[in-house]
C-alpha positions as CSV (number, residue, x, y, z in Angstrom):
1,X,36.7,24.3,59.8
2,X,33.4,24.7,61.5
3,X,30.5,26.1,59.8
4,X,27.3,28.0,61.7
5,X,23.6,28.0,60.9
6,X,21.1,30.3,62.5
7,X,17.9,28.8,63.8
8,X,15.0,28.3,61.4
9,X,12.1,28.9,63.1
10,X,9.5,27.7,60.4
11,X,11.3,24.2,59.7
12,X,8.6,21.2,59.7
13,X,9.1,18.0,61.7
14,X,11.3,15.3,60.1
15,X,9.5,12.5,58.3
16,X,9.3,9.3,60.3
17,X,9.8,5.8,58.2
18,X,7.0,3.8,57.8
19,X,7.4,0.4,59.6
20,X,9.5,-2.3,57.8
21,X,10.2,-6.2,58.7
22,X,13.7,-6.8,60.5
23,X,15.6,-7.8,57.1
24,X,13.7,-4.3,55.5
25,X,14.9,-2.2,58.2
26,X,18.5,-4.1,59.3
27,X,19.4,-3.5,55.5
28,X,18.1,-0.1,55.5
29,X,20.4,1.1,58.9
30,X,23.4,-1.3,57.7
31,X,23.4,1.4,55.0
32,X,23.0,4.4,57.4
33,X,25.6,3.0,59.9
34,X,28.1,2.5,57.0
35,X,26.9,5.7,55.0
36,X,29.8,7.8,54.3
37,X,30.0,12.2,52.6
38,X,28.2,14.8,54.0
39,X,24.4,14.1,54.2
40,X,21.5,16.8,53.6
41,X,22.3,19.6,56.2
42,X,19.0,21.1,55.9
43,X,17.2,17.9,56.6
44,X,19.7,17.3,59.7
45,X,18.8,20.8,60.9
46,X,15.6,20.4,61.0
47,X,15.5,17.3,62.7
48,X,17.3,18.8,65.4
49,X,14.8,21.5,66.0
50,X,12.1,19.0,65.4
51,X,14.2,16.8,68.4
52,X,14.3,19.8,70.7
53,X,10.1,20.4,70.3
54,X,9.2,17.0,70.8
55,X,11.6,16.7,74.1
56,X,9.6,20.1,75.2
57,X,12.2,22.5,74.8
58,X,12.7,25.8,72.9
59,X,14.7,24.8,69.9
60,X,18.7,25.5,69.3
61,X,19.9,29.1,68.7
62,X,22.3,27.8,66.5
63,X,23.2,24.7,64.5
64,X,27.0,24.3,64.2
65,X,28.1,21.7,61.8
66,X,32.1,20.6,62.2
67,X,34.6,18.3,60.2
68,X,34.5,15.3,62.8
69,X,33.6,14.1,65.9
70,X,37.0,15.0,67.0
71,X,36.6,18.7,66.4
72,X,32.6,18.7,67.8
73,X,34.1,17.7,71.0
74,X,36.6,20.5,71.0
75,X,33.7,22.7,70.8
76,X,31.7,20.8,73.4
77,X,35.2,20.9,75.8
78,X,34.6,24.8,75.4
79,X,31.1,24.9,76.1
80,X,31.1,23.0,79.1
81,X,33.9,25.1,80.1
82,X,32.1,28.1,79.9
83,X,28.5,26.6,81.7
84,X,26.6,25.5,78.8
85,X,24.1,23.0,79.4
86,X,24.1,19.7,78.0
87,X,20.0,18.8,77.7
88,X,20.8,15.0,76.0
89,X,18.8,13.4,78.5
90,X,15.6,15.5,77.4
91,X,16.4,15.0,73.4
92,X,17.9,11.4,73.7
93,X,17.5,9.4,76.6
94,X,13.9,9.9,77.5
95,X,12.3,9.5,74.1
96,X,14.7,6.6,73.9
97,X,13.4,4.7,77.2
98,X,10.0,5.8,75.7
99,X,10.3,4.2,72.4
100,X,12.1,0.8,73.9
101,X,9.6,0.9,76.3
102,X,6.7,0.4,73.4
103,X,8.5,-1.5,71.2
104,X,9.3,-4.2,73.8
105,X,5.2,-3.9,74.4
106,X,4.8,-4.3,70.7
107,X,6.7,-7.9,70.4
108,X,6.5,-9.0,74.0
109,X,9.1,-9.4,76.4
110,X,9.4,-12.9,75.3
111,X,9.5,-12.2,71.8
112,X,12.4,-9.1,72.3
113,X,15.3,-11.6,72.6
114,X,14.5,-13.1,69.0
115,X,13.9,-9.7,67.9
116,X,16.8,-7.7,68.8
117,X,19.1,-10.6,67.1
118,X,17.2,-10.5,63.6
119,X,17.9,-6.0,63.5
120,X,19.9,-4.7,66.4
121,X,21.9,-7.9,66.6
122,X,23.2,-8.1,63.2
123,X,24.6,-4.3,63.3
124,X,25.9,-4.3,67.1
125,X,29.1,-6.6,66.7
126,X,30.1,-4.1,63.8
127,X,28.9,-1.0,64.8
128,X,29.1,-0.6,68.0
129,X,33.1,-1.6,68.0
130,X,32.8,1.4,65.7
131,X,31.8,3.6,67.9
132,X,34.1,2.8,70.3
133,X,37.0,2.9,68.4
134,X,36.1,6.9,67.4
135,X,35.4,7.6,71.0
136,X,38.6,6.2,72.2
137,X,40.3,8.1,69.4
138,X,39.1,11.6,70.0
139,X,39.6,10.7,73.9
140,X,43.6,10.0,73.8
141,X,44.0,12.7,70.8
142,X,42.3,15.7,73.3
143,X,43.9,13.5,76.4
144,X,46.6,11.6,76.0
145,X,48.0,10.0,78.6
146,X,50.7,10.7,80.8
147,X,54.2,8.5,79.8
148,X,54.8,6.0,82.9
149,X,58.2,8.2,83.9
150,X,56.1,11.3,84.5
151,X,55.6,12.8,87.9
152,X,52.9,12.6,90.3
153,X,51.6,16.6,89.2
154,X,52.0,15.6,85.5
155,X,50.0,11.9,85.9
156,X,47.2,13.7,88.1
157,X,46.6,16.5,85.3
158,X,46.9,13.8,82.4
159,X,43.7,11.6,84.3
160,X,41.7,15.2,85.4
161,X,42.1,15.8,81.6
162,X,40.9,12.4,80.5
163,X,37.8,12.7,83.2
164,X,36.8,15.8,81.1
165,X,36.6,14.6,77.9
166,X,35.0,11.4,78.8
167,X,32.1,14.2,80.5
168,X,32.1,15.5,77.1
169,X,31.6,12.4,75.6
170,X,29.0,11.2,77.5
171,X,27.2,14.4,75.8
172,X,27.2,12.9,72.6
173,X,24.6,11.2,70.5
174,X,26.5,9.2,68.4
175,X,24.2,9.6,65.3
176,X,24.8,7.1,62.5
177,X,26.3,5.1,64.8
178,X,23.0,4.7,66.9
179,X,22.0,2.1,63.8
180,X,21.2,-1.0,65.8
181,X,18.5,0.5,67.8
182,X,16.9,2.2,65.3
183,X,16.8,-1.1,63.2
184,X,15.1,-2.6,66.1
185,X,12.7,0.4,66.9
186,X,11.8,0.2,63.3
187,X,11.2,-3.2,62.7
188,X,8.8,-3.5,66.2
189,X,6.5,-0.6,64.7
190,X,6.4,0.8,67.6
191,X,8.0,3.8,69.3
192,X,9.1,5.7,65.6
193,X,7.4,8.4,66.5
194,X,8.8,9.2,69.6
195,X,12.4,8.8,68.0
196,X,11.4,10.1,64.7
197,X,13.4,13.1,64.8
198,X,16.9,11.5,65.9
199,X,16.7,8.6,63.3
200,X,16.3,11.4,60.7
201,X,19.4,13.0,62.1
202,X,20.9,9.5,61.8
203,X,20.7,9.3,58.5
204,X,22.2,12.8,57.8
205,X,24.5,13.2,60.0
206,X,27.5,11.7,62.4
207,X,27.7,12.6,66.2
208,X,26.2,15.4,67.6
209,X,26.1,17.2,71.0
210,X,22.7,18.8,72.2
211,X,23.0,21.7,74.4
212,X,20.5,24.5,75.3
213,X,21.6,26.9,73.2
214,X,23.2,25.3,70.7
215,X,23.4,21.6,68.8
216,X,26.9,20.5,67.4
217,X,26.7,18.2,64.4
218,X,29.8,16.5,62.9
219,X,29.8,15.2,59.6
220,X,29.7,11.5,58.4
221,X,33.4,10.2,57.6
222,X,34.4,10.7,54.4
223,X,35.6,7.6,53.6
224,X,35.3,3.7,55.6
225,X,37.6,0.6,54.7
226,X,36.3,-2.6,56.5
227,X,37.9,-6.0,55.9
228,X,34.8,-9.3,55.5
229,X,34.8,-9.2,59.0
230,X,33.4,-5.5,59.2
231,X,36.7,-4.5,61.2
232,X,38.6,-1.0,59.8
233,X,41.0,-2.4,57.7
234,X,43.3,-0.8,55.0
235,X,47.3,-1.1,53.8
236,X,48.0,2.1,52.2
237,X,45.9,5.0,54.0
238,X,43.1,5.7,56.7
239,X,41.1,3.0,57.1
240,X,38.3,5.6,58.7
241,X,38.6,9.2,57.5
242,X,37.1,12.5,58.2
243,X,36.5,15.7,55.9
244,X,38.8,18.0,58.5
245,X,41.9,15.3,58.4
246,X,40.8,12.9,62.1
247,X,41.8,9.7,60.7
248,X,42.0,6.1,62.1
249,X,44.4,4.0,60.6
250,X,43.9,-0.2,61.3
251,X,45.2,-3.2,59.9
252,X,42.3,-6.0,60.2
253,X,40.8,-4.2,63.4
254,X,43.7,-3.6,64.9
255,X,45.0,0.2,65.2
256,X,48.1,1.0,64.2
257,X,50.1,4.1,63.8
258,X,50.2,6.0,60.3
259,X,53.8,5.7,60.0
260,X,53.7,2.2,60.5
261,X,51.4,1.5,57.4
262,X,54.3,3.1,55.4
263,X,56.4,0.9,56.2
264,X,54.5,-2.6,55.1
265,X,55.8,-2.4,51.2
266,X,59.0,-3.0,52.9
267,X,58.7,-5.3,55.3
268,X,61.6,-8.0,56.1
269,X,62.3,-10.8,58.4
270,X,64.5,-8.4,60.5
271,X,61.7,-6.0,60.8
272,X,59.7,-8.6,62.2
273,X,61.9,-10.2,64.4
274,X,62.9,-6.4,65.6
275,X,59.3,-5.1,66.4
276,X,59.3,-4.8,70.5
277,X,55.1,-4.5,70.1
278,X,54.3,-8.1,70.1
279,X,51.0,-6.5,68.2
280,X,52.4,-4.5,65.6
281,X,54.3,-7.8,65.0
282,X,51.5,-9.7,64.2
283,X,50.6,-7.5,61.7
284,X,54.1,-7.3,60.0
285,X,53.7,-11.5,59.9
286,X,50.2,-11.1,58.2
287,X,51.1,-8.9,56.1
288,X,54.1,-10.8,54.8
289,X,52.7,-14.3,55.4
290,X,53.1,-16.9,57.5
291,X,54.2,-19.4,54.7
292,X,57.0,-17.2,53.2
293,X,58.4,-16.2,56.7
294,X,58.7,-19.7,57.6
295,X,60.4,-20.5,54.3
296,X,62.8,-17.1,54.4
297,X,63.6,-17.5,58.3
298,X,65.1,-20.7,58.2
299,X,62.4,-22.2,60.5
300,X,62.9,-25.6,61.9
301,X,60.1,-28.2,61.5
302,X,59.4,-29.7,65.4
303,X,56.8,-32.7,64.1
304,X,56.0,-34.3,60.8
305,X,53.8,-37.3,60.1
306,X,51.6,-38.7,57.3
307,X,48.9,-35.5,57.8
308,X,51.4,-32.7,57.4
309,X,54.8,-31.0,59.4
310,X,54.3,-28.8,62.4
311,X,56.4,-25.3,62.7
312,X,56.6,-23.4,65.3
313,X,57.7,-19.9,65.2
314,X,59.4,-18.5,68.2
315,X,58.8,-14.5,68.8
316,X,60.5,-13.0,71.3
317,X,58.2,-11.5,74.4
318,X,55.1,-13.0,72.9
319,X,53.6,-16.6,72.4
320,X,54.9,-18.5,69.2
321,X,53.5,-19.0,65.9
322,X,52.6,-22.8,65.9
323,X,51.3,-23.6,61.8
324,X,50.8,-27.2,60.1
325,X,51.7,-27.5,56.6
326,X,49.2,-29.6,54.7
327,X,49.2,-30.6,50.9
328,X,45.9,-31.2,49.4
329,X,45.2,-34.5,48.4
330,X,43.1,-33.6,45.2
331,X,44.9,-32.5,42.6
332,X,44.4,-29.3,41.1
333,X,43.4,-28.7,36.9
334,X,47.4,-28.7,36.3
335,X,47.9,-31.9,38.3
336,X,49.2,-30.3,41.4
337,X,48.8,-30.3,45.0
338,X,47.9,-27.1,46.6
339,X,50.3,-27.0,50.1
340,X,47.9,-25.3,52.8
341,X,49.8,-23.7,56.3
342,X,47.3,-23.4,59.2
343,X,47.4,-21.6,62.0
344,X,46.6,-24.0,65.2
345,X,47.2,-23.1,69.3
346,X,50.6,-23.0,70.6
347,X,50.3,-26.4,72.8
348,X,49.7,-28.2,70.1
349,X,52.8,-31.3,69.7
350,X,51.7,-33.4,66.5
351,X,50.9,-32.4,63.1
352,X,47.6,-35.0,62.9
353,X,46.6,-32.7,66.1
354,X,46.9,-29.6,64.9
355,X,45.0,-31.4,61.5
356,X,42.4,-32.5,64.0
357,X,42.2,-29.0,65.9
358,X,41.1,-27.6,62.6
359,X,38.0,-29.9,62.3
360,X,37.5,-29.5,65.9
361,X,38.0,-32.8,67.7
362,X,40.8,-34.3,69.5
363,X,43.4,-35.8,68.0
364,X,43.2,-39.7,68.8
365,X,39.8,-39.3,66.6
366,X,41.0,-38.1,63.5
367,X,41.3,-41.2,60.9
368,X,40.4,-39.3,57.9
369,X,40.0,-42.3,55.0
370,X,41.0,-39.6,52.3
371,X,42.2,-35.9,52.9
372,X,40.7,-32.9,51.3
């Protein structure tokens, strides 16, 4: 359910951060990026207006919040449809070319490199996946795509469809998710100013869609599961979820359907061997682990030697499973020996190869005097 704000035309510019060293300011928008429940509206509003002044424009009519990105870009599909302008390029881009522009002045263009890896560098590989993953989401969920047996007429309207949204996409500021840059921005000292206004929207609000005569703001997710990896990960529910109901579901990064989550309490070594998606099925293994099936499929040992015994496990329409089974030389408190299973690549032939594949080097050098 959307909610609508009328313009307030007395609302003061947004505060701008004061500058911070890389660690200061990558710890500060790790925290933004991952920042999840509705943030202060009336801050976000006003750094939208404050966003539309510095870019030289009269400011928004109307602020319209929504539950999601998802349902923003329902509302953008509309506006589009009916000639509304989209004026991100004033509001985003240039002030964002502006404030690169100084901050790679500020450090040098030798010294940008080093830079960007100590802010924007450390958020990217997390974010930035993200980002992508909730653009691709509310892409197929307003497009989907037409099923291979359908006709020419149907496949032509399916990609016509799909070339809208992405239009409407491309009208977004993704908010939050802008976190790397603004870690960067910050930590040069340079060029804040100019992008004052958006990071203050950052850290209020989600995505957001600047038109002429109106700005649409979604909220923040209500809720983000990540595995140690940073990759949307949760077993029992949406690993990414929104106030109005959009939901991503993924199992270690992967996405996965709802339905299928239900089903992992229960998983079997028919259900895995049964799974046509030669992903899905990799999950269903995780999940029920490696070890266990190889011990509750009957699987056949191909190689053993003094360092451990080689499996392989054969899935159909996808490569096998190849995993040696160590056993720890040091005993534990009890007296002991922990038995490890490793996953190694599928040409490997020899246990004490797959051993040595794990330490990285070839096999013919691995002469270990005792085992770990």
């Amino acid at each position: 359910m959307e909610t609508v704000t009328q313009n307030d035309p007395t609302a003061a510019r947004a505060a701008v951060r004061t500058t911070a060293g890389p660690a200061e300011a990558t710890a500060r928008w790790r925290a933004a990026a991952a920042a999840t429940g509705a943030g202060d509206r009336a801050a976000a509003e006003r750094a939208v207006r404050a966003a539309y002044r510095a870019a030289g424009l009269p400011e928004p009519a109307a602020v319209r919040w929504f539950g999601s990105p998802l349902a923003a870009a329902e509302a953008a599909l509309e506006l589009r449809a009916a000639g509304a302008q989209s004026v991100r390029e004033a509001v985003r881009t240039l002030p964002w070319e502006e404030a690169r522009r100084r901050a790679v002045e500020q450090v040098g263009p030798t010294g940008w490199a080093a830079h960007w890896a100590l802010t924007g560098g450390e958020l990217g590989p997390v974010t930035t996946p993200l980002a992508d993953r909730v653009r691709n989401a509310v892409l197929d969920r307003l497009a989907p795509e037409a099923d291979r047996e359908a006709d020419a007429a149907v496949a032509a309207g399916a990609r016509a469809r799909r070339t809208t949204v992405r239009l409407a996409l491309l009208d977004a500021v993704r908010g939050q998710h802008d976190a790397p840059w603004f870690a960067a921005l910050e930590a040069a000292g340079a060029g804040t100013d100019v992008v004052g206004p958006l990071a203050e929207l950052a850290r209020q609000a989600g995505w957001w869609w600047p038109y002429r005569e109106v700005a649409l703001l979604s909220e923040r997710p209500t809720a983000l599961h990540r595995d140690e990896a940073g990759r949307l990960d949760r077993a029992d529910g949406p690993a990414l979820e929104y106030a109005d109901g959009f939901a991503l579901h993924a199992w270690r990064g992967m996405p996965v359907p709802p339905e299928f989550l239900a089903g992992l309490a229960e998983v079997s070594v028919e259900r895995i061997r049964t799974e046509e998606n030669a992903e899905l099925r990799r999950v269903l293994l995780e999940h029920y682990g490696y070890d266990r099936y190889l011990e509750d499929s009957g699987a056949e040992p191909i190689h053993r030697d003094e360092t451990g015994v080689l499996w392989r496990i054969v899935l159909p329409d996808d490569e096998p499973v190849v995993m040696v089974e160590v056993v720890n030389s040091t005993p534990e408190p009890d007296g002991t020996h922990r038995t490890y299973w490793l996953r190694v690549p599928p040409s490997t032939r020899t246990a004490r190869a797959g051993v040595a594949w794990t330490f990285g080097i070839p096999e013919t050098a691995y002469h270990p005097q005792r085992e770990t």
